[in-house]
N, C-alpha and C positions, 0 to 999 in steps of 0.2 A: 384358170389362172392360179398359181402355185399361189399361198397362204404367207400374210407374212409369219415370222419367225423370229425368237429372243435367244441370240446367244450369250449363257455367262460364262465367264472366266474363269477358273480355277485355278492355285497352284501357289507354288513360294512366288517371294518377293525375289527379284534377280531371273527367270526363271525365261521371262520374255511374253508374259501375259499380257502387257501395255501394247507391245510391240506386235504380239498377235491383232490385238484392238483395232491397231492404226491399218493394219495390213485387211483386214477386210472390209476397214470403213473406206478402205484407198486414198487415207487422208490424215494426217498429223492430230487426230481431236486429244487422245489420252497421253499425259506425260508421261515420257519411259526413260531409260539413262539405269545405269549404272551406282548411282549416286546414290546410298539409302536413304537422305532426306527427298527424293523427287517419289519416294515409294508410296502408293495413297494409303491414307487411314480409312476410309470410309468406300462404300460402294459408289459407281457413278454410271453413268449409261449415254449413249451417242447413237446415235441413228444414220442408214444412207438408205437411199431409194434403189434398188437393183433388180432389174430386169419384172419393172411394173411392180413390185412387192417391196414394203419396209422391212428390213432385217436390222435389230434392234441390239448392240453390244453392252454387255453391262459388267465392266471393271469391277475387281473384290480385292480388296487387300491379301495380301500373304499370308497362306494357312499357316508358316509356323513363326510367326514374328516374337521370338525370344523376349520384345520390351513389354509384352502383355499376355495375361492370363490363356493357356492354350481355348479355356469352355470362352469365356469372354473373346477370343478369338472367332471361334467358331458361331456364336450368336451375332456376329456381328457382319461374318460372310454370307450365312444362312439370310441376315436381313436384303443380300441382293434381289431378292425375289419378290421384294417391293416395289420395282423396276418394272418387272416382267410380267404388264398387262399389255403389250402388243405380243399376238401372236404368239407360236406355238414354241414352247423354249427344248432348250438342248444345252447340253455344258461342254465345254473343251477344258479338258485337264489338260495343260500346261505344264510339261516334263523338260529341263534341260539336261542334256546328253553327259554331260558331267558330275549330275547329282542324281544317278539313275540309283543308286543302292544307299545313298541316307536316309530320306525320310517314306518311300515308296511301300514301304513296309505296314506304315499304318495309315495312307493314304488312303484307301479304301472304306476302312474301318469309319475313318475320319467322316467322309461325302456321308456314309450313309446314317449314322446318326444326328447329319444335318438335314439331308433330302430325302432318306426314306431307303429303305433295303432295293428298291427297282433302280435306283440313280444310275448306275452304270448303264443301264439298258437305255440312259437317254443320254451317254457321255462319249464323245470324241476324244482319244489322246494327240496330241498334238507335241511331238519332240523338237523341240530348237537348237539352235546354235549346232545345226548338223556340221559342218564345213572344220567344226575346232576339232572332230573326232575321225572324218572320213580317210583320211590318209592309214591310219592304224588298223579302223575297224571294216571301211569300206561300205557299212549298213550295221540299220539298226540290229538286225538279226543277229546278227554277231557280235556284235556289242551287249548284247543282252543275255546271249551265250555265256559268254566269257566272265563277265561279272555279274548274273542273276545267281548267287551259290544257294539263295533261298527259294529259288524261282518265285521268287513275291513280283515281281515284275509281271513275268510270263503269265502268272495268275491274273491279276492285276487288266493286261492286253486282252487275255481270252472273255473274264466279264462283262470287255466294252466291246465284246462280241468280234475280236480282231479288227476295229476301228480306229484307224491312226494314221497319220501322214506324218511327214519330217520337212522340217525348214531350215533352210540356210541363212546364216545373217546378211548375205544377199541378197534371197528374197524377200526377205524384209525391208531391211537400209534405203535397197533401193527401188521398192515398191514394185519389186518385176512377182515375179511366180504365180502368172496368169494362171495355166492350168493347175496348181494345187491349188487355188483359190475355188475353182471350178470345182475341184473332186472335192474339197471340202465342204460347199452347197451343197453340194449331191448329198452327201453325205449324210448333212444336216435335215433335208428335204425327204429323205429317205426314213428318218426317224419320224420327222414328224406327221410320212404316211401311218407309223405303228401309233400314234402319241394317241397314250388310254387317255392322257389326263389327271393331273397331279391337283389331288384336292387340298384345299385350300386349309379347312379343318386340320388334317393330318402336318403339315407344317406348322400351324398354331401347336398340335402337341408334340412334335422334336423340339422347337423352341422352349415350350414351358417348363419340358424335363428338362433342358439343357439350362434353362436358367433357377431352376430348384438345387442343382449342383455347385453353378457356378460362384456361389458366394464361399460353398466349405472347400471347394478342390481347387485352389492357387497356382496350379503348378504348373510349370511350361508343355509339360508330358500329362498324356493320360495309358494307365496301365492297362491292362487286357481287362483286368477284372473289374478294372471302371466303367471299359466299355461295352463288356458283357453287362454290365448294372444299368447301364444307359438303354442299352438295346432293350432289355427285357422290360422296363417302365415303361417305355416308350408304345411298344406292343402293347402292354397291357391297358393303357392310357388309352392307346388309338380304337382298343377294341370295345372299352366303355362308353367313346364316344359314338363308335357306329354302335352300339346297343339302345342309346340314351337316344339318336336320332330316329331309329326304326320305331320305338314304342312312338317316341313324341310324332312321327309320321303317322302310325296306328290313330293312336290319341285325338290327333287333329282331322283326320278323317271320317272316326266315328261320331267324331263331337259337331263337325260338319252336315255327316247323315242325318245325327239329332236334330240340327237348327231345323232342318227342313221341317221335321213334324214338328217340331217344337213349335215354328213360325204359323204354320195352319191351324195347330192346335191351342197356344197359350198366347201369342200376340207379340208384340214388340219388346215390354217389359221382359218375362223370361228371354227372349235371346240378346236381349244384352245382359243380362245376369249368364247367360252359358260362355257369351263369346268371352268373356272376363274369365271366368273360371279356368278357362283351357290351357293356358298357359301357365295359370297357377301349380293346376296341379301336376302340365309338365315339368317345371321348377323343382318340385318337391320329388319328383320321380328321378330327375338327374343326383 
């Protein structure tokens, strides 16, 4: 029996993330509109049962909400993943067709000092409001053509391994577009035959860098060299904690070996003076 699965949301406010939500809950749960007060502040999540397995949706606010701090933004998207203890997750970045070349540029940059340099390799693109551009463009390919001058796009598509479908505000609205619903399970199902497994730890340290930042950097933008400054903490953060886990795994192993003689050899008293020790002077080692 396939595994359930957590889908989150990604992408601007406007963009048709809510409307994505509703479309593979096959049901009205998330509010969506047009309206920028209907837009959420906070992450939320809704469930449906689909073919014997829970697939689990988890709404984020709009990665560039101009009324609040870009890092404060992004801590606060990153917290979707609070949500995401059913099953095995995947992301849909949420692209509409008319805002393919304003913020797409540093879209990428953006996911992966939330989620980790692999993010893309567990993310679906998903373009909407196909129907406002098909008369001109006729397909996304051409569409992307024609206005990718930076090919930040094209880049962008090829990361997510050329995973992406296109939706009409018809199959949304009106709840039809049975088989892209289908090819986007698959999709999803297909990732999370590859899914290593996103530890838990390593999101604790994008977060912590991202909020060491977030009190001195205000600003609605972050520069390259900010997030060159983010990325490079981040690694180094991550790599002191897998060093800091490996000894303290050593450490509690050998300290384990000990109790054994310790236990035949000195009695009760010494191992609970060792089992105390052990974490001490993991403490002191981190």
């Amino acid at each position: 029996m396939a595994s359930n699965i957590c889908c989150i949301l990604l992408g601007e406010d406007g963009s048709g993330k809510s409307s994505i939500g509703n479309f593979i809950l096959r049901r009205h749960a998330f509010v969506s509109g047009n309206n920028p007060g209907k837009f959420i502040q906070e992450s939320e999540s809704h469930s449906v049962k689909l073919d014997n397995r829970i697939i689990t949706v988890v709404d984020t606010p709009g990665l560039f909400d101009t009324k609040e701090y870009l890092l404060r933004r992004l801590i606060n998207v990153q917290s979707s993943l609070d949500f995401a203890q059913l099953g095995r997750q995947f992301f849909l970045l949420v692209i509409k067709y008319g805002k393919l070349t304003e913020t797409v540029h540093h879209t990428a940059d953006l996911l992966k000092i939330m989620f980790g340099p692999k993010v893309l390799e567990h993310t679906i693109i998903v373009f909407t409001h196909e129907d406002d551009v098909m008369v001109k463009w006729k397909n996304i390919e051409n569409l992307v053509n024609e206005l990718d001058e930076k090919e930040s796009i094209q880049a962008l598509i090829d990361e997510c391994g050329r995973r992406f479908i296109t939706l009409s505000n018809y199959d949304l609205d009106a709840h039809l577009g049975q088989e892209k619903l289908e090819k986007l399970i698959m999709m999803a199902d297909a990732l999370a035959i590859n899914w290593m497994g996103y530890c838990e730890e390593s999101f604790n340290v994008y977060r912590r860098v991202l909020q060491k930042y977030a009190n001195d950097w205000k600003g609605e933008h972050l520069s390259e060299e900010q997030i060159k400054i983010i990325k490079k903490e981040q690694k180094q953060e991550e790599r002191k904690d897998t060093v800091f886990s490996n000894v303290a795994g050593v450490l509690v192993g050998a300290g384990i070996g000990l109790l054994g003689v310790v236990t035949y050899a000195a009695g009760p008293v010494a191992v609970g003076a060792l089992t105390a020790a052990v974490p001490v002077i993991a403490k002191h080692i981190k």
